[in-house]
N, CA, C and O atoms as CSV, one atom per row, in Angstrom:
chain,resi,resn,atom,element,x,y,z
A,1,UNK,N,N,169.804,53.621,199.045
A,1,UNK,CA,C,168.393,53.819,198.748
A,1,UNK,C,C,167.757,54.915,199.583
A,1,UNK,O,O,166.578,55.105,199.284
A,2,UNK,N,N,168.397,55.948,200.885
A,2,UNK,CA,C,167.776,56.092,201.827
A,2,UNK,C,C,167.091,57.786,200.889
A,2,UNK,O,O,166.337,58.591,201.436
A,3,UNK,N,N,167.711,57.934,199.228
A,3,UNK,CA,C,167.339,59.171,198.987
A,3,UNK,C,C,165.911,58.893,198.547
A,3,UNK,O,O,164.773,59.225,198.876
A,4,UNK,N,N,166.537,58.096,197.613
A,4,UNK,CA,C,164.797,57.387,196.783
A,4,UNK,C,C,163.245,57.055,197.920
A,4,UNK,O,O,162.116,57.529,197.796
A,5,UNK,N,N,163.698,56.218,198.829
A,5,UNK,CA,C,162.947,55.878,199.879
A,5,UNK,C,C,162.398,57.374,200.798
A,5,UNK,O,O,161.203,57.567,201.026
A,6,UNK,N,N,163.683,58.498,201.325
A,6,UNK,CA,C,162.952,59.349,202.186
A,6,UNK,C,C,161.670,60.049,200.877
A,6,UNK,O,O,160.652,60.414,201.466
A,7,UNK,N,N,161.608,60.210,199.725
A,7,UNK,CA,C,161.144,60.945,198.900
A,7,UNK,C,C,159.870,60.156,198.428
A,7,UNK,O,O,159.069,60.931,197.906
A,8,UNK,N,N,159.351,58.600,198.455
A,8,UNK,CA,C,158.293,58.276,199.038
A,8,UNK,C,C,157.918,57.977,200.272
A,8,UNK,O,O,156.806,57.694,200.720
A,9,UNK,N,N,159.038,58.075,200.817
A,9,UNK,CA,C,157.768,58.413,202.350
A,9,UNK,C,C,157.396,59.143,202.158
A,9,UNK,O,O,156.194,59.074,201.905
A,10,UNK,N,N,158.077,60.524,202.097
A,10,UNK,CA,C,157.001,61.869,202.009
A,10,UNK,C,C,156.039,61.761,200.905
A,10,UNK,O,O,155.102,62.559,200.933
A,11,UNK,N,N,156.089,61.045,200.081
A,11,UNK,CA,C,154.880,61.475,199.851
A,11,UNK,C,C,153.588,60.259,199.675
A,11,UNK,O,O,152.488,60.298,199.125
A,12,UNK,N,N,154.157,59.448,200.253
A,12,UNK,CA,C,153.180,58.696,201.024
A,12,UNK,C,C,152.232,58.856,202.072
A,12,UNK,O,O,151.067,58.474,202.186
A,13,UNK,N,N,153.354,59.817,203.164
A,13,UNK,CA,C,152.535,61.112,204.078
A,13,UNK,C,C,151.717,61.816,203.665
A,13,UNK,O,O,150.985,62.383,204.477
A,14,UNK,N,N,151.585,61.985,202.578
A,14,UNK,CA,C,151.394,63.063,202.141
A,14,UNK,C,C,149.199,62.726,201.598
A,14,UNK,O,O,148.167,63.394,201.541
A,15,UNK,N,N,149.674,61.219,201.336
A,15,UNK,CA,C,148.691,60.865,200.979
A,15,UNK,C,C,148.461,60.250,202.355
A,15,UNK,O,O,148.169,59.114,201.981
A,16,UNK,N,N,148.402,60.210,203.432
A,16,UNK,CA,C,147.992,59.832,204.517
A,16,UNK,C,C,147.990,58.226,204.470
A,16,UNK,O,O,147.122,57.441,204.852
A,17,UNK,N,N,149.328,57.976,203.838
A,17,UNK,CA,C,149.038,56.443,203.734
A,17,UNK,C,C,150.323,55.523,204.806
A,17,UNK,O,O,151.147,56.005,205.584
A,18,UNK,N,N,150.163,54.649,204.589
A,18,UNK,CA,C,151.767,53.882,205.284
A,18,UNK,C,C,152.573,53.295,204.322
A,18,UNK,O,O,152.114,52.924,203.242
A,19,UNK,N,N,153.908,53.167,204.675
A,19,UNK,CA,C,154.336,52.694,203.429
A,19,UNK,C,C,154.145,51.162,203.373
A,19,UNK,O,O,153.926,50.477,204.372
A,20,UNK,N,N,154.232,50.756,202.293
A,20,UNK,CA,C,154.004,49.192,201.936
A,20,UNK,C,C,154.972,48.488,202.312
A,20,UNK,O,O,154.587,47.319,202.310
A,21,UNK,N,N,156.173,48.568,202.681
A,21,UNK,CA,C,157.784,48.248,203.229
A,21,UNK,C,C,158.311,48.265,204.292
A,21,UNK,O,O,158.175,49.097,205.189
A,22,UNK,N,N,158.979,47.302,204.260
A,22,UNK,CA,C,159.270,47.012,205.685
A,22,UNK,C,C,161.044,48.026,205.806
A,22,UNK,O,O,161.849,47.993,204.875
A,23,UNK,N,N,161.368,49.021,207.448
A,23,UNK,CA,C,162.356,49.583,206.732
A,23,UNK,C,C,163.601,48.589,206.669
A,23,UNK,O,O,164.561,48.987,206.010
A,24,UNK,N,N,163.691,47.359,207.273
A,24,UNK,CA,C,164.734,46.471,206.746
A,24,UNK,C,C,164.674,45.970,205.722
A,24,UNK,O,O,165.579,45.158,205.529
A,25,UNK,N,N,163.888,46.107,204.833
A,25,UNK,CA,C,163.607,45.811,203.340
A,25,UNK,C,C,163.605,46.578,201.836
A,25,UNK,O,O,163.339,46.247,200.680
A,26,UNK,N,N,164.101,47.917,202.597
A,26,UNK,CA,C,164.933,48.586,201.419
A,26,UNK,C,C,166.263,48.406,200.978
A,26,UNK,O,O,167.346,48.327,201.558
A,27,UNK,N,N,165.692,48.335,199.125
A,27,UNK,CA,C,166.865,47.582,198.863
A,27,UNK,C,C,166.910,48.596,197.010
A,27,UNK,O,O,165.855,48.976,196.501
A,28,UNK,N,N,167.934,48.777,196.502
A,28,UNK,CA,C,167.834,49.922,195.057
A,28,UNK,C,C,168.821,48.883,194.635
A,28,UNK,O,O,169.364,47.990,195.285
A,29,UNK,N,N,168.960,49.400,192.754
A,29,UNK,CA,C,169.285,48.967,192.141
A,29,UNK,C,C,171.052,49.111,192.403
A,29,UNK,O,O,171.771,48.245,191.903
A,30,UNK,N,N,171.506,49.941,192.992
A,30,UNK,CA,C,172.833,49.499,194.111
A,30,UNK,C,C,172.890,48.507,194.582
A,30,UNK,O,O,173.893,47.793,194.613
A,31,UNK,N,N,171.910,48.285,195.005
A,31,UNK,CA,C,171.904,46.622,196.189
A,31,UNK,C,C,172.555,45.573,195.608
A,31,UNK,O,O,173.403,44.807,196.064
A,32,UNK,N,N,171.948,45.663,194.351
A,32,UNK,CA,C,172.134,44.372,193.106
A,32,UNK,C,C,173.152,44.359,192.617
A,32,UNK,O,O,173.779,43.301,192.551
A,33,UNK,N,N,173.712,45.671,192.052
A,33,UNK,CA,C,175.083,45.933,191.010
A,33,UNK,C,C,175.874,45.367,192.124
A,33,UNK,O,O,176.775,44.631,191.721
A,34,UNK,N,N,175.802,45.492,193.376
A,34,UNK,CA,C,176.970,45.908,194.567
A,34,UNK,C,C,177.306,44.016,194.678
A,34,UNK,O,O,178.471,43.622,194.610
A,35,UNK,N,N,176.178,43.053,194.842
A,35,UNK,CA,C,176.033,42.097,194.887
A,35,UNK,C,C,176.178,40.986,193.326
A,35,UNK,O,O,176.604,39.832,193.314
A,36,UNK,N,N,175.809,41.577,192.455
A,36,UNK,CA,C,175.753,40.621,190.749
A,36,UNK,C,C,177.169,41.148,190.250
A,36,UNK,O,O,177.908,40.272,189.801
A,37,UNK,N,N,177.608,42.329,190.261
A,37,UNK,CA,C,178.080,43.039,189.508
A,37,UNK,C,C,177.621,43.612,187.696
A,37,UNK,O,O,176.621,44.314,187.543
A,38,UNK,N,N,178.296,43.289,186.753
A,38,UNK,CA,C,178.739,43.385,185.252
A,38,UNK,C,C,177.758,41.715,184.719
A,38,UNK,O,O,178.300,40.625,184.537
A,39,UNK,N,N,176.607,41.945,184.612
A,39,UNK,CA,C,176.034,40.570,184.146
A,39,UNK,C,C,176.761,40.284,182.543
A,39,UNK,O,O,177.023,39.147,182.152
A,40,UNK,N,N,176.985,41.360,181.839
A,40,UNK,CA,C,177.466,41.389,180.676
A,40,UNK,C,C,178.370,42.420,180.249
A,40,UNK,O,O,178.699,43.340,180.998
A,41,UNK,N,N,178.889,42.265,178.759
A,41,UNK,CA,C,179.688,43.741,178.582
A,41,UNK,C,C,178.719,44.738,177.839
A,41,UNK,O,O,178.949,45.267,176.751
A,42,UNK,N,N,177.470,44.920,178.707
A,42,UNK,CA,C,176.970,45.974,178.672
A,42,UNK,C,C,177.465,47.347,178.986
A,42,UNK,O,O,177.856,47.962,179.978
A,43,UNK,N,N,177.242,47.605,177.456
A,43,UNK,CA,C,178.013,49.237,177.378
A,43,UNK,C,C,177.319,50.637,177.826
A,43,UNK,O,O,176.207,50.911,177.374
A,44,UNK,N,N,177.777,51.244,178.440
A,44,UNK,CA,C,177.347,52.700,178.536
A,44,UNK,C,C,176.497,53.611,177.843
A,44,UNK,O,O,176.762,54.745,178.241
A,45,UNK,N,N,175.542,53.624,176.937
A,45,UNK,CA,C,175.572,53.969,175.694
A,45,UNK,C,C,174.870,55.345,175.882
A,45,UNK,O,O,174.954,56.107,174.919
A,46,UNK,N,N,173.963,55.923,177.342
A,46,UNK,CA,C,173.452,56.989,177.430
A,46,UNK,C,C,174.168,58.242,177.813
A,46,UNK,O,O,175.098,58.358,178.612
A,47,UNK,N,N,173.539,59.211,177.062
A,47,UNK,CA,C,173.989,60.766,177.841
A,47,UNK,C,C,174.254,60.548,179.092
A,47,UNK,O,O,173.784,59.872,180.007
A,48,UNK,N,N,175.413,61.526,178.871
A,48,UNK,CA,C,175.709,61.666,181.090
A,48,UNK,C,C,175.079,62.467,181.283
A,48,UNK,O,O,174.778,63.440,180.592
A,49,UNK,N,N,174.702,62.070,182.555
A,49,UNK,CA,C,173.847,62.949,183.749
A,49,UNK,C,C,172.642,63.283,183.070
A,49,UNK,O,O,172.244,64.440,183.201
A,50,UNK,N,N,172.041,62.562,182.430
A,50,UNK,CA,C,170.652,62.597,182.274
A,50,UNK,C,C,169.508,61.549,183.258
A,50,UNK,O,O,169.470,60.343,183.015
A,51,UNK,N,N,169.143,61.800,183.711
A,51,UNK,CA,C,168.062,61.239,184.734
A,51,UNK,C,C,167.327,60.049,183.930
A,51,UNK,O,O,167.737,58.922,184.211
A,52,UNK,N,N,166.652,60.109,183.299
A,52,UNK,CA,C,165.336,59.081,182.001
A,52,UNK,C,C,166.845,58.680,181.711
A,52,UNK,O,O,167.403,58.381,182.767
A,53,UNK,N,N,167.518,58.602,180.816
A,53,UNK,CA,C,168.589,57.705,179.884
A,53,UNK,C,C,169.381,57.318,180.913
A,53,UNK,O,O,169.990,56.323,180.518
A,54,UNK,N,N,169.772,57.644,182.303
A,54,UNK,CA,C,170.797,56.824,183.199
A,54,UNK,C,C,169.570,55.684,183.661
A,54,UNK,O,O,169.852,54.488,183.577
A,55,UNK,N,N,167.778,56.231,184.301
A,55,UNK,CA,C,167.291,55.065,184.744
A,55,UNK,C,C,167.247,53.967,183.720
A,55,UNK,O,O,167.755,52.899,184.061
A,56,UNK,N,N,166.773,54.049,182.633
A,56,UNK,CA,C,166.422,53.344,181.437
A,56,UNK,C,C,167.901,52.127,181.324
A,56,UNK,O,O,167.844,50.907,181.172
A,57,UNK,N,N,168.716,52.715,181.418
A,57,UNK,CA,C,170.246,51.813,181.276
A,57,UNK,C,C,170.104,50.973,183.004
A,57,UNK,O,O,170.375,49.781,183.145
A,58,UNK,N,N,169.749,51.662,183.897
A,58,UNK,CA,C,169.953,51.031,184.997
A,58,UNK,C,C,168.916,50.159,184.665
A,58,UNK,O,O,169.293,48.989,184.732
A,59,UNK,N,N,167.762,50.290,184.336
A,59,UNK,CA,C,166.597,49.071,184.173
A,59,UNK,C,C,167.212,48.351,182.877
A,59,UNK,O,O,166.330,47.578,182.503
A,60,UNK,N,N,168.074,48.270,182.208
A,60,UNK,CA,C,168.331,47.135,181.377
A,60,UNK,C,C,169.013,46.207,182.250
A,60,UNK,O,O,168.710,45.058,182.571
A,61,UNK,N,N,170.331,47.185,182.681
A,61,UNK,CA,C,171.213,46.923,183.745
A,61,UNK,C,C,170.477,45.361,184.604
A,61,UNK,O,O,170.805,44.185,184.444
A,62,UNK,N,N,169.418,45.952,185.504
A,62,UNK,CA,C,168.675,45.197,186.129
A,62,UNK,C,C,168.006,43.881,185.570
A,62,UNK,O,O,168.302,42.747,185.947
A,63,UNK,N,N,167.391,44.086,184.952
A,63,UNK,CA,C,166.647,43.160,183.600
A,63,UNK,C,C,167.940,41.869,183.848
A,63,UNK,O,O,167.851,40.888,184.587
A,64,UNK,N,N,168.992,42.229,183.054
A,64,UNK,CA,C,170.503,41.439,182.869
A,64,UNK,C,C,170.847,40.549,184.499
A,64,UNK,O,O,171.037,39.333,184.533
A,65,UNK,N,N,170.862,41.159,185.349
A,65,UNK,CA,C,170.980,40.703,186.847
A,65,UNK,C,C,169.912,39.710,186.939
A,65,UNK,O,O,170.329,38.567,187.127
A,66,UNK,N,N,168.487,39.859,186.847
A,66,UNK,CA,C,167.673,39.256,187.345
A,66,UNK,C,C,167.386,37.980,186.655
A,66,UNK,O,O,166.768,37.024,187.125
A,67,UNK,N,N,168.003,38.106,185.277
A,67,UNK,CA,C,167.794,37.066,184.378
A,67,UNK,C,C,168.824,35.951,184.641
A,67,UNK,O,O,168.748,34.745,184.408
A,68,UNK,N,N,170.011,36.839,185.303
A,68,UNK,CA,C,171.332,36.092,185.739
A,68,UNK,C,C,170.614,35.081,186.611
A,68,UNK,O,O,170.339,33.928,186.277
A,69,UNK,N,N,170.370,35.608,187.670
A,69,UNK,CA,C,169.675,35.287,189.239
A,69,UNK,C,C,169.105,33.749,188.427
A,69,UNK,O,O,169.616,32.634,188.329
A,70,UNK,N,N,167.795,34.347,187.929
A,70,UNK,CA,C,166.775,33.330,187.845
A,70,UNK,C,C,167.224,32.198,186.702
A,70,UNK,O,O,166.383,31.362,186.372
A,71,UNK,N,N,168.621,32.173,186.070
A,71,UNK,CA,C,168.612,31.139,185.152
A,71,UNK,C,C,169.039,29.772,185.497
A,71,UNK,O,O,169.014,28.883,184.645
């Protein structure tokens, strides 16, 4: 997470603010895959190396984990 995270701090700085997070409490959608794994045989289905169609799959991705978690 430390890319996602340095890139709102800055610009959290930026807005003269603090961040809302604690730094032992960063945690990305790595955290989860690394920990749930494959909730399903959810397939691949987006362009590679597109930014919007890899997050969009990672937020289904996620969705699938959390539903795991909480059932």
């Amino acid at each position: 997470p430390s890319f996602d995270m340095a890139a709102l701090r800055f610009y959290y700085s930026k807005l003269k603010r603090d961040v809302p997070w604690a730094f032992r409490a960063e945690r990305d959608y790595r955290t989860l895959r690394e920990l749930y794994g494959r909730t399903s045989d959810m397939p691949k289905t987006t362009t590679t190396h597109n930014g919007e169609a890899d997050a969009r799959w990672q937020l289904e991705h996620l969705i699938g984990i959390m539903e795991f978690i909480n059932a």
